[in-house]
Each structure stands twice: as structure tokens, then as C-alpha cells.
N, C-alpha and C positions, 0 to 999 in steps of 0.2 A: 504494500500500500504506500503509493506514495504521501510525504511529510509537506506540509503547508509552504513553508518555504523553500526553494531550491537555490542554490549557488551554484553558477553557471560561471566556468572560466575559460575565457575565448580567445585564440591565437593560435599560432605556428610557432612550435619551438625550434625547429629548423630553419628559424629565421631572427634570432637571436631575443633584442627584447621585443618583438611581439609573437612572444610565449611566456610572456609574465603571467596572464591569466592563469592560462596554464601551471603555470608553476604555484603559484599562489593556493592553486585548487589541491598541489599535493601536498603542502604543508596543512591545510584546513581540514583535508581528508584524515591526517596520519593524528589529528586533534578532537576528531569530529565525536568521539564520546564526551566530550564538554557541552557539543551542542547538537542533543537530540531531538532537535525540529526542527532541523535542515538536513536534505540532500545533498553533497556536493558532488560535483557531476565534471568532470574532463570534457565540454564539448569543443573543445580544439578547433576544429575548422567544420560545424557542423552542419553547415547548410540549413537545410528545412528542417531538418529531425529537430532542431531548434522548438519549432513549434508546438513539436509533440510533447517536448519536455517539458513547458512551460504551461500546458493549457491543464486546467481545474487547480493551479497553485493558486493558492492567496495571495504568496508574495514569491519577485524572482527578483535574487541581484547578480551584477553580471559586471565579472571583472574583467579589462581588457585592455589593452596600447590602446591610445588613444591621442592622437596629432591634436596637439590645442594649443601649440604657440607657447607654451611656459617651459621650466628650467627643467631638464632631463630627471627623471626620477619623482616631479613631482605628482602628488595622489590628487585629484578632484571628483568629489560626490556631487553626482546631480541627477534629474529623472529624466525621462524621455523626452517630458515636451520642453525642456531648455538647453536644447542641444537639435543643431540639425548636421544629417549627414553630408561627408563631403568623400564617399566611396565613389571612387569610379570602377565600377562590376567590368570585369572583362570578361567573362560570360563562358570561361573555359575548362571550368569546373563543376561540379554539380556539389560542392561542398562550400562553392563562393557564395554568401548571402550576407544580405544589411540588416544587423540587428532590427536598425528600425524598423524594416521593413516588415519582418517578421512579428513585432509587436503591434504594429497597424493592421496585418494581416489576422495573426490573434484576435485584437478587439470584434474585427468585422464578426469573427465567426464566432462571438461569444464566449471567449474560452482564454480571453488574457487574464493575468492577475491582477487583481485589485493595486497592489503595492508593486511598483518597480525599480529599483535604485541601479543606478548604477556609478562605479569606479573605474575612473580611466585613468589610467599610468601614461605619462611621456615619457616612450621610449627615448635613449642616447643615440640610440645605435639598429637599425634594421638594417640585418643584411646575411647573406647565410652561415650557418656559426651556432651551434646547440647550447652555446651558453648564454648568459644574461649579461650585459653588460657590468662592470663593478659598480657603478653607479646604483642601481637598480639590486643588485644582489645584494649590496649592505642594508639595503632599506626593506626585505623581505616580512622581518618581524613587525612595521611599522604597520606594511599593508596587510597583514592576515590578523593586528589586533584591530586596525580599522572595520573588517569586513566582521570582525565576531562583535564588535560592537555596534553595530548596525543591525545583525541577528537577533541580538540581547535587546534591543530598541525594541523591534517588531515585535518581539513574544510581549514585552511588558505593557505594548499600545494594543495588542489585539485581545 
């Protein structure tokens, strides 16, 4: 049965920091008996399946690289509708897809969550390379207590 909340961490680690999600989601996972009203979920490059994951959740947060113009490693929380995308899809994968996209897509079909957060990391460094940048890998325990505090939020508002 799936748990109210899911934590969705999104990237390519074969492309250095944008597989911070990713990585993010293995430390939250190897924790995740702290926090038993989240799923945490690897969906790396998930394409659609995205949607599957996310529909009859209450809450989904979704951690990911995120281009936003500020100083490499920085963390920014914020929801769907204060952020627009600036993906350009090259259409040559079936596992290429726009978060947003997929939550606009959700809503239509009744089946988004209620609660969406998401954290975007500014990548230093994309490019191919299975590690994180240093930048980004000193600040690992910053972003996996940001995202449990985030978790801890939602259980105590719901």
C-alpha cells in the first residue's frame, strides 16, 4: 500500500550533478525508518511512470538540479506554480519528460496530490562523470535534513 507522501528524486547520475536527486534519495532511503510516511523512490530519468507514482499521494516532493541562476550548491524550496519551465525536450527518449508537465497532466486526470514541494539544487558542474561535484557533495547532509524537515512539516499540518 502505498504511504501519503512520496519522495521522488530526479536526474542522471551519469551526468555528474544532475544526479543529486538521485543521490539525495539514497541517503533518505538508507534513513527512511525515521520516516515512516514516506516512500522514497529513485525515479532517475522516469519519464511518465512519473505519473503513476504520484497519483492518489497526498503529498509529493521532488528533489532535482535545477538551472536558477544562483551560486552552485545552492538549495531552493518552492511549488509548482512559482517556477516555470525552461526544458527544451529533444524528444529522443521515452524517459525524457517535464516534471511540470506531468503534474498539469496529473491534475487534468484527477489524480495529483494535494501538497507539492519541490527542491532544486544548482548544479556546479553537468557533464559526464558518476560523481557529484565537491561543491555539492559537502552539502549532502544539509539537503537530506532539509527534505526530512519538510516530511516532519507535512505529517504535523495534515
Amino acid at each position: 500500500m502505498n504511504k501519503e507522501t512520496i519522495v521522488l528524486g530526479l536526474g542522471n547520475p551519469l551526468m555528474g550533478d544532475e544526479g543529486i536527486g538521485v543521490k539525495v534519495i539514497e541517503l533518505l532511503q538508507s534513513a527512511s525508518g525515521d520516516l515512516p510516511g514516506a516512500d522514497f523512490v529513485d525515479a532517475g530519468t522516469g519519464g511518465m511512470s512519473l505519473l503513476h507514482l504520484i497519483a492518489g499521494r497526498k503529498r509529493a516532493i521532488v528533489i532535482d538540479c535545477a538551472l536558477m541562476g544562483s551560486k552552485p550548491g545552492m538549495l531552493r524550496r518552492f511549488r509548482p506554480e512559482e517556477v516555470q519551465t525552461v526544458k527544451e525536450l529533444t524528444h529522443l527518449s521515452l524517459h525524457e519528460v517535464d516534471i511540470l508537465k506531468v503534474i498539469e497532466l496529473a491534475r487534468q486526470l484527477g489524480e495529483c496530490p494535494e501538497d507539492i514541494v519541490f527542491f532544486g539544487i544548482e548544479p556546479e558542474t553537468i557533464e559526464q562523470r558518476m560523481a557529484l561535484s565537491d561543491c555539492l557533495a559537502e552539502r549532502l547532509d544539509e539537503y537530506v535534513a532539509a527534505v526530512k524537515r519538510e516530511i516532519v512539516r507535512g505529517v504535523k499540518a495534515g
